[in-house]
One Martini backbone bead per residue (centre of mass of N, CA, C, O) as a GRO file, in nm:
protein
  479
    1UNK     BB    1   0.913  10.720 -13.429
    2UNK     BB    2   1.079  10.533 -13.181
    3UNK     BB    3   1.011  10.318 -13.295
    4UNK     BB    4   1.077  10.072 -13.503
    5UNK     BB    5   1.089   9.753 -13.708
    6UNK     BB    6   1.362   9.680 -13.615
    7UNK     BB    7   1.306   9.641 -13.369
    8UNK     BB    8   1.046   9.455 -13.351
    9UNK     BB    9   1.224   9.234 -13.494
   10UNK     BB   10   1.468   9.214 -13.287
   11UNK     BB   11   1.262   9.084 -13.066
   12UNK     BB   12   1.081   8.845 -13.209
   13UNK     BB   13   1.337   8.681 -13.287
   14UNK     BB   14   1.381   8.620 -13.005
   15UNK     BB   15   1.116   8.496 -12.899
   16UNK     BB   16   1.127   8.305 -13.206
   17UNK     BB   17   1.360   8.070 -13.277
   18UNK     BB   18   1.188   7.892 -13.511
   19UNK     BB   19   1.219   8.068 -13.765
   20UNK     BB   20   1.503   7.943 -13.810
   21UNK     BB   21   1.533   7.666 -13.640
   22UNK     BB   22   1.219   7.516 -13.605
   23UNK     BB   23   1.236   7.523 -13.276
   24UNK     BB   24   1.268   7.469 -12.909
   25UNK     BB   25   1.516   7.569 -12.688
   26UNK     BB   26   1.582   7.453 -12.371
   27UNK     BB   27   1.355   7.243 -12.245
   28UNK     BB   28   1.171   7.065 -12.016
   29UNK     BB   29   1.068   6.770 -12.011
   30UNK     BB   30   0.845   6.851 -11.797
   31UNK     BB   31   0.499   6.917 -11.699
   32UNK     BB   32   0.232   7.012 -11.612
   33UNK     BB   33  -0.067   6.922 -11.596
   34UNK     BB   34  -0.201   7.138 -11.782
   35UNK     BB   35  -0.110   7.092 -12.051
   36UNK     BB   36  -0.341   6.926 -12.169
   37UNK     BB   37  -0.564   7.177 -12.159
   38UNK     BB   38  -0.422   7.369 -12.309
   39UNK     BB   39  -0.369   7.203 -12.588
   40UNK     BB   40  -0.674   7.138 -12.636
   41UNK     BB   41  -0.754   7.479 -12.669
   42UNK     BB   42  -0.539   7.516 -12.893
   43UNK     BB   43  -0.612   7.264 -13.102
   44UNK     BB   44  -0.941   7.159 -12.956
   45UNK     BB   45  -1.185   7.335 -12.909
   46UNK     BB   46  -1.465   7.308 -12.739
   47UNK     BB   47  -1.482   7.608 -12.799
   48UNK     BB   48  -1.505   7.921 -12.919
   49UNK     BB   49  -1.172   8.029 -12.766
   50UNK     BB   50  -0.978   8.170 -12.563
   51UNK     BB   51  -0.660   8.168 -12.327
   52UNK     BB   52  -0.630   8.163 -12.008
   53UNK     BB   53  -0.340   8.176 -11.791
   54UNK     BB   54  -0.366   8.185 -11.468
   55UNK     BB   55  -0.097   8.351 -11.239
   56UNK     BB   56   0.127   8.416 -11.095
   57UNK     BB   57   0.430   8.417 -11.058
   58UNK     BB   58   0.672   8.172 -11.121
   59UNK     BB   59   0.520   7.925 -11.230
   60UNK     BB   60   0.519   7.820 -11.551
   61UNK     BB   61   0.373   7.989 -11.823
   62UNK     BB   62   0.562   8.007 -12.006
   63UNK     BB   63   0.662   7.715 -12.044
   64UNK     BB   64   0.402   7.631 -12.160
   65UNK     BB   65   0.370   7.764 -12.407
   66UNK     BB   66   0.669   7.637 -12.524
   67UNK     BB   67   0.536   7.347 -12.534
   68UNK     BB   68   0.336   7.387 -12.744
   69UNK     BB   69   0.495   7.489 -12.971
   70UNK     BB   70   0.644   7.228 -12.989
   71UNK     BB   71   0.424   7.057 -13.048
   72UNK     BB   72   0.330   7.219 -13.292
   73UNK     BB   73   0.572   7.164 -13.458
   74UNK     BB   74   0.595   6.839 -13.404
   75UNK     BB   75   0.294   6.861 -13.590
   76UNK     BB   76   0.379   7.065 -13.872
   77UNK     BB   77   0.374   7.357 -13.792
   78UNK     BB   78   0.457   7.629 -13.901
   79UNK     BB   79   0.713   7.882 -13.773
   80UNK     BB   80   0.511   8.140 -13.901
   81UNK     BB   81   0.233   8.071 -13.754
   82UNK     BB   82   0.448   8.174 -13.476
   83UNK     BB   83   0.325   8.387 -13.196
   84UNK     BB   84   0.562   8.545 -12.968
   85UNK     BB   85   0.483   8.765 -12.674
   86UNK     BB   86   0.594   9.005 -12.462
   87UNK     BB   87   0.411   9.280 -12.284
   88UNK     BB   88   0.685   9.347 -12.092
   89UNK     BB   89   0.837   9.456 -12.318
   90UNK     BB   90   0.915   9.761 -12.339
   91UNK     BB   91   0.901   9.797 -12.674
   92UNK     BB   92   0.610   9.649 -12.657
   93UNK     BB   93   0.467   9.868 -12.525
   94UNK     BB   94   0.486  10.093 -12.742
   95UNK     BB   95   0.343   9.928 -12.984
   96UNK     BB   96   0.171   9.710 -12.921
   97UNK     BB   97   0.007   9.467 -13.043
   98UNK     BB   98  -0.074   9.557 -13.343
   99UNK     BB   99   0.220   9.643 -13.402
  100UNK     BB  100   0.355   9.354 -13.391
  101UNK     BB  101   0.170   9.219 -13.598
  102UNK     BB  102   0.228   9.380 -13.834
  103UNK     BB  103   0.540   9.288 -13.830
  104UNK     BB  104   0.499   9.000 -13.876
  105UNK     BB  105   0.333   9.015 -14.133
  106UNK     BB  106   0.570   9.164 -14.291
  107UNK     BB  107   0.803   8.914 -14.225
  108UNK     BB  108   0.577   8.710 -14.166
  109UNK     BB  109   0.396   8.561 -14.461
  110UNK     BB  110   0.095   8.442 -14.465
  111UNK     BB  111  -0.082   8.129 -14.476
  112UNK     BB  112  -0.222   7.840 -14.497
  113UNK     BB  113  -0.410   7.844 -14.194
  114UNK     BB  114  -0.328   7.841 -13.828
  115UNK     BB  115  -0.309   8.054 -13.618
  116UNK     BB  116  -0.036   8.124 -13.322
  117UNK     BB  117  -0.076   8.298 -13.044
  118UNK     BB  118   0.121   8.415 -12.760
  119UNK     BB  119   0.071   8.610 -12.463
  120UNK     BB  120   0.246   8.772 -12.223
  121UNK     BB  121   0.119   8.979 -12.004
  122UNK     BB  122  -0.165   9.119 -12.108
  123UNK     BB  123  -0.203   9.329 -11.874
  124UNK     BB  124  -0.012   9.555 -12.048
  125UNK     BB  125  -0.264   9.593 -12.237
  126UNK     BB  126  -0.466   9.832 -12.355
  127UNK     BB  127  -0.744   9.652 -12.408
  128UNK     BB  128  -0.752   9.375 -12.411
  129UNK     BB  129  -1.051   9.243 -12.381
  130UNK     BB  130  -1.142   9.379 -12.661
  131UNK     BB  131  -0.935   9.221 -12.825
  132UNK     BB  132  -1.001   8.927 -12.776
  133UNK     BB  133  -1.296   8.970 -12.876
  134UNK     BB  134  -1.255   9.004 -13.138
  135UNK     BB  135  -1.099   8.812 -13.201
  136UNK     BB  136  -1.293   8.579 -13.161
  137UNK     BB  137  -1.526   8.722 -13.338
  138UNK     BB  138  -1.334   8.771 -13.646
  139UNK     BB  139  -1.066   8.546 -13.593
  140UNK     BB  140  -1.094   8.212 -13.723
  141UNK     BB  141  -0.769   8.135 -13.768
  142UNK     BB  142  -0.740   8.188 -13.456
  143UNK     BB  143  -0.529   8.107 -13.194
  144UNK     BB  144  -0.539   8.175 -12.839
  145UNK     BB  145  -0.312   8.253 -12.566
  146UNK     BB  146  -0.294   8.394 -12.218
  147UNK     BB  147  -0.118   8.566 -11.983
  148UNK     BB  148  -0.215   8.647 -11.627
  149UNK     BB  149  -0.103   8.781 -11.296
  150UNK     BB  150  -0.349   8.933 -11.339
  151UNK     BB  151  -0.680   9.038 -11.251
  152UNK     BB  152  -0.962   9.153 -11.304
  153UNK     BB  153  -1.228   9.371 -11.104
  154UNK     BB  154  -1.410   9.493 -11.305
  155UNK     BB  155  -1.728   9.376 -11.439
  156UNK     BB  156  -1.669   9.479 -11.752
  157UNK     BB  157  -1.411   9.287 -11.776
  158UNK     BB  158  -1.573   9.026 -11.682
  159UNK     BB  159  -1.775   8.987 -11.936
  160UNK     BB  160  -1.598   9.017 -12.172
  161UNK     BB  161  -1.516   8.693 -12.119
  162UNK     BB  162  -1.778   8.588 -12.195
  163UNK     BB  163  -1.755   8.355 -12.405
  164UNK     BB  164  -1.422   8.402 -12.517
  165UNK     BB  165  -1.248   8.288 -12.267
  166UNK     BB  166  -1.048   8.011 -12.119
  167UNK     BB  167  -1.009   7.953 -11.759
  168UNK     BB  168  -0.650   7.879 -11.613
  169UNK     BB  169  -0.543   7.792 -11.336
  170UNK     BB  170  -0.272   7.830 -11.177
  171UNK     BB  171  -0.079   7.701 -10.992
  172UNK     BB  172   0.157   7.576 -10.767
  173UNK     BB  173   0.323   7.329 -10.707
  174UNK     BB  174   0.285   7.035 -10.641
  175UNK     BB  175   0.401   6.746 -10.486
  176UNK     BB  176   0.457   6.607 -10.721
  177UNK     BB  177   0.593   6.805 -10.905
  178UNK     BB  178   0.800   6.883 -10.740
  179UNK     BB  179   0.937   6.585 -10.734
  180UNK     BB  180   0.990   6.580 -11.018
  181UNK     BB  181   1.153   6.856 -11.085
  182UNK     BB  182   1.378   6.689 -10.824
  183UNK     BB  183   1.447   6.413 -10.920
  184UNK     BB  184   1.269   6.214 -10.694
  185UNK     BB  185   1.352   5.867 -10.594
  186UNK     BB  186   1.136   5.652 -10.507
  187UNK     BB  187   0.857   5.435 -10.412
  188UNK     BB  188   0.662   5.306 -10.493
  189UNK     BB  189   0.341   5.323 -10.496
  190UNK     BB  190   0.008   5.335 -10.513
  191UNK     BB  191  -0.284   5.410 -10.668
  192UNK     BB  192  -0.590   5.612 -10.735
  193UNK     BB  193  -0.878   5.704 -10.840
  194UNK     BB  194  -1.017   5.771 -10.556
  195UNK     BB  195  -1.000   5.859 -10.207
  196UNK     BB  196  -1.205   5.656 -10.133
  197UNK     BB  197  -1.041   5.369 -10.205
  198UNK     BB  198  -0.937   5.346  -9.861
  199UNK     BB  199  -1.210   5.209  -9.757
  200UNK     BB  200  -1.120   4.936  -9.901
  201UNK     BB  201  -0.895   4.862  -9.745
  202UNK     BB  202  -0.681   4.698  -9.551
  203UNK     BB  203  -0.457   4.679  -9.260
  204UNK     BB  204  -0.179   4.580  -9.475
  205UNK     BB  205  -0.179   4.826  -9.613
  206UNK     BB  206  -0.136   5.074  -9.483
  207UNK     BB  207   0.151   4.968  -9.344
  208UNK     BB  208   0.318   4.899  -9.628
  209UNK     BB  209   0.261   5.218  -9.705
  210UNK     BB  210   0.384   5.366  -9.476
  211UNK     BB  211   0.638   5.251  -9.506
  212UNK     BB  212   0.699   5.347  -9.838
  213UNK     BB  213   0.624   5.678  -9.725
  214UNK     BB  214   0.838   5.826  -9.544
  215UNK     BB  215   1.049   5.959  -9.770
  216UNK     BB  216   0.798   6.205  -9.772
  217UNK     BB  217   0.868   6.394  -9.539
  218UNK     BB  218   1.131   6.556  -9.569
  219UNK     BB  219   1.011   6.674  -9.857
  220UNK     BB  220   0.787   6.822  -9.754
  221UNK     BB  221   0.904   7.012  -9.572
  222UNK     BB  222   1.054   7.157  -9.789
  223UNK     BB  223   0.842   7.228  -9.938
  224UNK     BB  224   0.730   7.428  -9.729
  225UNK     BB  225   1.024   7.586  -9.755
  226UNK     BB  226   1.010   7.638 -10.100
  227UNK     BB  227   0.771   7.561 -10.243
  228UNK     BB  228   0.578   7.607 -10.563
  229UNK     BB  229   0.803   7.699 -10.716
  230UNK     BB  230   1.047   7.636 -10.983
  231UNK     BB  231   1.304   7.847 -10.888
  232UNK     BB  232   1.315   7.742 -10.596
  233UNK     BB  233   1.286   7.431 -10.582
  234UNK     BB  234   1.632   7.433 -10.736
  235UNK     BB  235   1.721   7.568 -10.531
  236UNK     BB  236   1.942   7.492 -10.293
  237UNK     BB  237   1.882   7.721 -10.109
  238UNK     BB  238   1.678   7.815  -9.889
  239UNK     BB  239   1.712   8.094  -9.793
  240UNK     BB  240   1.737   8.189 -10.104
  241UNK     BB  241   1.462   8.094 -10.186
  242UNK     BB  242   1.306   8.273  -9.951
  243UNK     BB  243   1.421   8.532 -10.084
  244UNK     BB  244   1.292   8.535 -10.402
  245UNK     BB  245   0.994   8.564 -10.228
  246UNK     BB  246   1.010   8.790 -10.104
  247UNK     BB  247   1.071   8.997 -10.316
  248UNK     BB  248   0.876   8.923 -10.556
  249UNK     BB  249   0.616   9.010 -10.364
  250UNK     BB  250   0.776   9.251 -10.220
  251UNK     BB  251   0.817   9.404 -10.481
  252UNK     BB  252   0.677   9.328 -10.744
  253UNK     BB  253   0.382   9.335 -10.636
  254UNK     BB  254   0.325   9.559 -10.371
  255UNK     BB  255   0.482   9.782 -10.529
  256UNK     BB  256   0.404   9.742 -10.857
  257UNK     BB  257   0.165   9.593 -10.971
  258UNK     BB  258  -0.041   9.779 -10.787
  259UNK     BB  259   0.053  10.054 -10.922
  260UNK     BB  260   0.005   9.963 -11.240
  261UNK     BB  261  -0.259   9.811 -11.228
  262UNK     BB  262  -0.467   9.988 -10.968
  263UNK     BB  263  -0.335  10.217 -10.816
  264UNK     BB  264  -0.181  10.217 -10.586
  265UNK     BB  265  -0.064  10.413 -10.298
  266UNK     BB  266  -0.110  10.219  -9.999
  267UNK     BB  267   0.150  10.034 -10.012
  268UNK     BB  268   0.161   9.998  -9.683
  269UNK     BB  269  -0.035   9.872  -9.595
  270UNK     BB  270  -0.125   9.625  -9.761
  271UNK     BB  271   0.132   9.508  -9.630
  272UNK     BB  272   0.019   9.485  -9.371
  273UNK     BB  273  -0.229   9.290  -9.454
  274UNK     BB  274  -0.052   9.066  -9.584
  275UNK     BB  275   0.114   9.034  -9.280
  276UNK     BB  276  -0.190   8.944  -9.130
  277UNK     BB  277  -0.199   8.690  -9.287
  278UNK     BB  278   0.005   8.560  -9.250
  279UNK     BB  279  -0.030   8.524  -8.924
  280UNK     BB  280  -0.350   8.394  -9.066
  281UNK     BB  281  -0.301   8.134  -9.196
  282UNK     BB  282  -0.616   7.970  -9.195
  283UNK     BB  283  -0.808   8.156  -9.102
  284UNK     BB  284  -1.110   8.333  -8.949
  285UNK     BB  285  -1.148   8.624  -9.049
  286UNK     BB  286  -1.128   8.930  -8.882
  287UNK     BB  287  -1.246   9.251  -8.960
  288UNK     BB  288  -1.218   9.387  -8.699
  289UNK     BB  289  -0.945   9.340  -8.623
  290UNK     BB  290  -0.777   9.428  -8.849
  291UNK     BB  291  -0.884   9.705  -8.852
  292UNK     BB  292  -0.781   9.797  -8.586
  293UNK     BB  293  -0.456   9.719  -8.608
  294UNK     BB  294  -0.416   9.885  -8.893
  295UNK     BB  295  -0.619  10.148  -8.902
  296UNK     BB  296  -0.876  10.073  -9.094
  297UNK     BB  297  -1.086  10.026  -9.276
  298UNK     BB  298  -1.310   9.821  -9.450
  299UNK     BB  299  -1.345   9.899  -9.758
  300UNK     BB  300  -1.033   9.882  -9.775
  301UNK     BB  301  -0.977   9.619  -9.703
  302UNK     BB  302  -1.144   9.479  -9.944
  303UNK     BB  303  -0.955   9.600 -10.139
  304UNK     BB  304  -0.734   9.461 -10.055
  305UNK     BB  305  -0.827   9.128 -10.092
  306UNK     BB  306  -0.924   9.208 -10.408
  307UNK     BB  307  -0.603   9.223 -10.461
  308UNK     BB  308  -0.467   8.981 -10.350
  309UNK     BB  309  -0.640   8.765 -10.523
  310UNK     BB  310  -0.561   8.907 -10.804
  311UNK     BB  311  -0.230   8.826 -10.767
  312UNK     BB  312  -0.252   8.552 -10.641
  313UNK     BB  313  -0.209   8.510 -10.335
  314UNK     BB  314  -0.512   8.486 -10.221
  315UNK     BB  315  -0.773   8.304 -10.083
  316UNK     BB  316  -1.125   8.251 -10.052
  317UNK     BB  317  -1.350   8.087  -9.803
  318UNK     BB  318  -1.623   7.958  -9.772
  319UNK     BB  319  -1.942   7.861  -9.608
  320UNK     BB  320  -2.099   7.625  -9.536
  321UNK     BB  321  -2.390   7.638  -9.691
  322UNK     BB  322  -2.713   7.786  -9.714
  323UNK     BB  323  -2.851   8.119  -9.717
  324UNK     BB  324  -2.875   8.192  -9.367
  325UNK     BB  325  -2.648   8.023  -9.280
  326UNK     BB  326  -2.396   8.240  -9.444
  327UNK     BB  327  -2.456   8.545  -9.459
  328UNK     BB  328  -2.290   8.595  -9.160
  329UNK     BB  329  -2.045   8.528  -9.234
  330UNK     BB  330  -1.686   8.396  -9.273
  331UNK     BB  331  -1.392   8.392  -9.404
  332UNK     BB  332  -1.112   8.232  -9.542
  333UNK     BB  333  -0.775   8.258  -9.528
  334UNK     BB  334  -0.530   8.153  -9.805
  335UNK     BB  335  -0.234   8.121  -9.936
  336UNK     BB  336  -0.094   8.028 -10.231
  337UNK     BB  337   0.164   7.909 -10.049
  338UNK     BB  338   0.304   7.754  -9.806
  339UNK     BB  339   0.585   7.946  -9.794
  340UNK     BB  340   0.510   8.228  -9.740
  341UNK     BB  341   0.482   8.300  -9.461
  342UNK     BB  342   0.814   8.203  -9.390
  343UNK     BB  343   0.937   8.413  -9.609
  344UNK     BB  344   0.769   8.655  -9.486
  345UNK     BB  345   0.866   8.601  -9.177
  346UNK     BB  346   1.162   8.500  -9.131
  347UNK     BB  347   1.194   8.176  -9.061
  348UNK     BB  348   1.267   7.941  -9.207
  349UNK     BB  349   1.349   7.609  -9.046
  350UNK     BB  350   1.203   7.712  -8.807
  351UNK     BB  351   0.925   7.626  -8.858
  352UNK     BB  352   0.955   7.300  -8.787
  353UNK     BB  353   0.931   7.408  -8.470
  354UNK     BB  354   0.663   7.569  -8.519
  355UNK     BB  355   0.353   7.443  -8.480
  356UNK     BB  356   0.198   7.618  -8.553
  357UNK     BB  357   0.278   7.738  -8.841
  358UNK     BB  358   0.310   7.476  -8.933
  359UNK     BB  359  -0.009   7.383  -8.936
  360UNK     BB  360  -0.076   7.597  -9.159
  361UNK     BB  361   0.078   7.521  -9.379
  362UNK     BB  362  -0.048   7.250  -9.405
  363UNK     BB  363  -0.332   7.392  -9.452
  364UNK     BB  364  -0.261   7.486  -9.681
  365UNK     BB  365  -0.164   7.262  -9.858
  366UNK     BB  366  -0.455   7.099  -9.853
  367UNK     BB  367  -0.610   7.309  -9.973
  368UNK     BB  368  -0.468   7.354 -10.247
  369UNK     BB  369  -0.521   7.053 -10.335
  370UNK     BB  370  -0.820   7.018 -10.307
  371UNK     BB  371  -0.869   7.287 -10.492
  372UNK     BB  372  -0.771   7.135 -10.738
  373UNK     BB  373  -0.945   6.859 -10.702
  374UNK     BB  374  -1.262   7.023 -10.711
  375UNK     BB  375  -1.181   7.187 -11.012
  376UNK     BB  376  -1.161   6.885 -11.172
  377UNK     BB  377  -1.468   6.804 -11.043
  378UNK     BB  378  -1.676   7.044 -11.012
  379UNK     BB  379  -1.626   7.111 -10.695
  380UNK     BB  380  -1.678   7.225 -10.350
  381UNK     BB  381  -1.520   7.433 -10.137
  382UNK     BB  382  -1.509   7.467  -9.779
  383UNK     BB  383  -1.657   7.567  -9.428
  384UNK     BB  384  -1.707   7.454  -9.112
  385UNK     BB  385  -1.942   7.619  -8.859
  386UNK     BB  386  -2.053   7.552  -8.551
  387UNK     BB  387  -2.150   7.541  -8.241
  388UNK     BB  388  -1.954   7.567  -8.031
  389UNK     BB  389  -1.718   7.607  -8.250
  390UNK     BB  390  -1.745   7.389  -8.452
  391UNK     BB  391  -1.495   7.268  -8.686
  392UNK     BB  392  -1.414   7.210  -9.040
  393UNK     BB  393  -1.154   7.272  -9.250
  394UNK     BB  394  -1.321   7.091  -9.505
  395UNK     BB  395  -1.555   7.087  -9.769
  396UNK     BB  396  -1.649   6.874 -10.007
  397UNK     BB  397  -1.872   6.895 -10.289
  398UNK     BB  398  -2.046   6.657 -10.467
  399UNK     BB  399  -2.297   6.657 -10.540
  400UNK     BB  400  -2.434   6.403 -10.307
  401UNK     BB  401  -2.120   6.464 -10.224
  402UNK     BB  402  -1.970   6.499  -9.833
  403UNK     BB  403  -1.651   6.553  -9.776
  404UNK     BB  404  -1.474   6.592  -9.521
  405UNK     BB  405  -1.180   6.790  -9.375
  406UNK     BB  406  -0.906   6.724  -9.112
  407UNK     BB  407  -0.620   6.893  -8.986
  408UNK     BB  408  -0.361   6.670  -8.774
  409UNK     BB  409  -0.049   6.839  -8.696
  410UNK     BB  410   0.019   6.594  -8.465
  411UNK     BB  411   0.175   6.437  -8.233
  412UNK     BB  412   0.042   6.098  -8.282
  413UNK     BB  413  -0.264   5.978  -8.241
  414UNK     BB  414  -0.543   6.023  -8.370
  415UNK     BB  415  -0.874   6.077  -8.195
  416UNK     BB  416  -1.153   6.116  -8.135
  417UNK     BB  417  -1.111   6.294  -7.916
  418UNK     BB  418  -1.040   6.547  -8.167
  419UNK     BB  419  -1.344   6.505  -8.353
  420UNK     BB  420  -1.604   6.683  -8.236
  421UNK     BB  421  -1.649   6.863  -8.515
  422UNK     BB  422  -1.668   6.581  -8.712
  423UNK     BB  423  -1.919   6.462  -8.563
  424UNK     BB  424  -2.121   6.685  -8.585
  425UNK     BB  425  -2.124   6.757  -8.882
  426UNK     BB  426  -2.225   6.427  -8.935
  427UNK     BB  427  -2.486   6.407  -8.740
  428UNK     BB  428  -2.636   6.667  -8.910
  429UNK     BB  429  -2.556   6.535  -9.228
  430UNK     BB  430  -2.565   6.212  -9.223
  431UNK     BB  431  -2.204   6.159  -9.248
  432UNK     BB  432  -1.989   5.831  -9.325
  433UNK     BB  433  -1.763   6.015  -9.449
  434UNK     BB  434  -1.379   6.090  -9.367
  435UNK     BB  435  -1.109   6.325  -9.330
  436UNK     BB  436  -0.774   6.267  -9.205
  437UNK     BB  437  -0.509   6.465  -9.167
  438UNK     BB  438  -0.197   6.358  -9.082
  439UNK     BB  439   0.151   6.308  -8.953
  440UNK     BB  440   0.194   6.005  -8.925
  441UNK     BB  441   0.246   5.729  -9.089
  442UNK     BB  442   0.103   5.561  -8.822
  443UNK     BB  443  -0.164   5.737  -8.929
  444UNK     BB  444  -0.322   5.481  -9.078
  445UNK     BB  445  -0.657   5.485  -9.100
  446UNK     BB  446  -0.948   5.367  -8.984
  447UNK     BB  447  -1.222   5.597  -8.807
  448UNK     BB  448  -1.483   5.521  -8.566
  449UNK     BB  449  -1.721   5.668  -8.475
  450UNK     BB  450  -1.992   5.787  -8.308
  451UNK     BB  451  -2.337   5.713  -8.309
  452UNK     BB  452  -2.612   5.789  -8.364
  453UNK     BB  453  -2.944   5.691  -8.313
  454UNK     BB  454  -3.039   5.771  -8.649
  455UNK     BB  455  -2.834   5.614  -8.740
  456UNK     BB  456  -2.705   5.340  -8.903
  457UNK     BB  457  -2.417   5.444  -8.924
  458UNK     BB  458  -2.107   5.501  -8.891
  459UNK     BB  459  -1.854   5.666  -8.902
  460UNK     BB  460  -1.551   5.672  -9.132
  461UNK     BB  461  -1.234   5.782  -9.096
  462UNK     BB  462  -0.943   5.870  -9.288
  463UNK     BB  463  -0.651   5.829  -9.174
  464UNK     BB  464  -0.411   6.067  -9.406
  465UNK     BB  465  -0.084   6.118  -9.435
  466UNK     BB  466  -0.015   6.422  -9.583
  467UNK     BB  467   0.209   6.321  -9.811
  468UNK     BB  468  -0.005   6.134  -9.933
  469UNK     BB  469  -0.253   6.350  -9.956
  470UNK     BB  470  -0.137   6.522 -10.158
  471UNK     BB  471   0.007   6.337 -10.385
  472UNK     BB  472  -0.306   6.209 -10.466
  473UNK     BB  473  -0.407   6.464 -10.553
  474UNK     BB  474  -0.242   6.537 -10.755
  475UNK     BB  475  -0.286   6.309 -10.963
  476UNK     BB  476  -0.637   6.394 -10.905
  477UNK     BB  477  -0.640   6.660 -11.124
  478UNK     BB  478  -0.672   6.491 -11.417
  479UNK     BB  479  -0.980   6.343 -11.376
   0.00000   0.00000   0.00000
């Protein structure tokens, strides 16, 4: 055996301090939204399932799972019915997850109650999915955990999944999260229970909150130039911030991880697709420009595009309307993180003056709060392009609720004449509220469109200055 047992069991003592200690130490005393959603499956699970973990790289997956087992040590569970172990741990990767609990088993004799597995980098062990699997159907004292920077594939790694565990998608820190992990302390707010209850504010609320909100732009601004990476977040410098994110992205995952764990070979293209995307990022993929300039087939493309999906870099918004409406359609591709684009693009703080840019960063970010609003809410997310190229930047649907989202990161005030075609398809779809998310503090507040002959009443657009507008998704991701 290359490995001892006596080697596993003295890498399990450093990565499990609380068998010694009692406790987890030096952990940050603030949680991510999530934290609730993951104690809650792993605690009191509302169906007998495993949790997946899923999200890019550095974002605090890790953290999140010391935060459980800490709350488990202080509600009483014994610290030997607690197993963590990083599956990218070199040693760990040679004995396999069976080998480790094994070890684990045999140096920490196990007692009566519910063992608590939590494993990171799951994607590391081959045969993870079928043996989560067995785990969930015949070890019934078993509570687990895992987390994956990569996903699945092939459709039979996804069906293995059904029904077996339970998927936390984690994004990268939220603007509200941002300002909290930088201890920045700011001038109280009003909360809000849900965003449409702006459109009952009086217009002396509007000025009053957008004066107590100025101090979120410069915040706000730097948030776009550092990402929501909890450890680019903390880095003074920002340049060396979005240095450690740009090598992050092309070194771990589009140089390793993609031949790791998919076998790329053409690893040089895919670099290539990847910094096309950067260049449009929020725009909708025109599948032919991409495939003519990078010189690449379509297949390749598809396929290009999803491994940037499965390794958490872009998303895909699809296109509103149902069966014929969007069938020939195109999708619009977002990176994971405003930082993203301007880090790998050597943009550095001139991204600041660069209003193309910068109006990108600004739509990536509106996009990543409201998917993760419209996901809290079981809320379906898209977006609109109707004749005469007229478009919407996105659309929440919730049941019978359909609610238009506007971009407008230009100097002045947002005006009718600029919303033409948010005017379009409020008039088509019969819709009475929607949302400009603006850049100026001082354009806060309702603004009425023209009605059509049709209408009973006239649309009403509520323009919610950005940084307010992150702001209070990130708080409604939780509700």
């Amino acid at each position: 055996m290359i490995v001892t047992q006596q080697d596993i069991f003295s890498v399990l003592r450093q990565l499990n301090p609380w068998w010694e200690q009692g406790r987890v130490p030096d952990l940050p005393s603030w949680k991510r939204l999530a934290f609730s959603e993951l104690y809650t499956w792993v605690t009191k699970p509302p169906a007998r399932r495993a949790v997946l973990l899923s999200g890019a790289r550095q974002i605090g997956k890790t953290t999140l799972f010391l935060q459980t087992i800490a709350s488990l040590l202080s509600e009483g569970t014994k610290p030997e019915q607690i197993l963590y172990a990083t599956l990218d741990h070199p040693l760990l990767k040679l004995v396999g997850i069976e080998g480790l609990l094994k070890t684990w088993r045999e140096v920490q004799p196990k007692a009566a109650g519910t063992e608590y597995l939590f494993m990171d980098e799951i994607q590391y062990a081959p045969g993870w999915q079928t043996w989560l699997k067995h785990q969930v159907d015949f070890e019934k004292n078993r509570r687990i955990a895992v987390t994956g920077s990569v996903v699945p594939l092939n459709t039979e790694s996804l069906e293995s999944g059904v029904g077996r565990w339970h998927t936390i998608r984690l994004a990268t820190l939220s603007f509200a999260e941002y300002l909290y992990i930088k201890k920045i302390v700011l001038p109280k707010l009003p909360s809000v229970a849900a965003i449409t209850e702006l459109f009952s504010w009086r217009p002396c609320d509007f000025i009053r909150v957008g004066e107590q909100a100025r101090p979120l732009v410069a915040h706000f601004h730097e948030y776009l130039l550092r990402g929501g990476f909890p450890q680019t977040a903390l880095m003074e410098s920002i340049s060396l911030a979005q240095k450690l994110l740009r090598e992050d992205i092309i070194d771990k995952i589009l140089q390793r991880d993609m031949t790791v764990f998919y076998g790329v070979r053409r690893v040089l293209e895919l670099e290539k697709t990847f910094l096309y995307l950067c260049l449009h990022d929020g725009g909708i993929l025109d599948m032919m420009a991409l495939c003519s300039n990078l010189s690449v087939t379509k297949p390749t493309a598809n396929s290009f595009l999803d491994l940037l999906e499965a390794a958490h870099l872009i998303d895909r918004l699809e296109p509103f309307g149902y069966g014929k409406e969007v069938l020939r359609a195109r999708y619009k591709v977002y990176l994971a993180d405003p930082a993203i684009a301007g880090s790998v693009l050597l943009k550095g703080t001139s991204l600041l003056a660069d209003t193309t840019r910068l109006g990108a960063a600004v739509e990536t970010a509106v996009f990543k709060h409201l998917s993760a609003h419209a996901a809290a809410g079981n809320a379906k997310l898209s977006y609109w392009r109707g004749k005469g190229d007229h478009e919407v930047d996105l659309v929440e649907e919730s049941q019978d609720v359909v609610l238009p989202f506007e971009v407008k990161y230009t100097q002045g005030m947002v005006k009718v004449k600029d919303l033409k075609g948010m005017s379009v398809f409020c008039e088509e779809r019969g819709i009475t509220q929607g949302f400009v998310v603006s850049r100026e503090m001082s354009d806060f507040g309702g603004l009425t469109l023209p009605a059509s002959k049709s209408a009973k009443n006239a649309p009403v657009i509520m323009r919610v200055p950005v940084p307010l507008a992150c702001y209070w998704l990130s708080q409604l991701q939780t509700r």
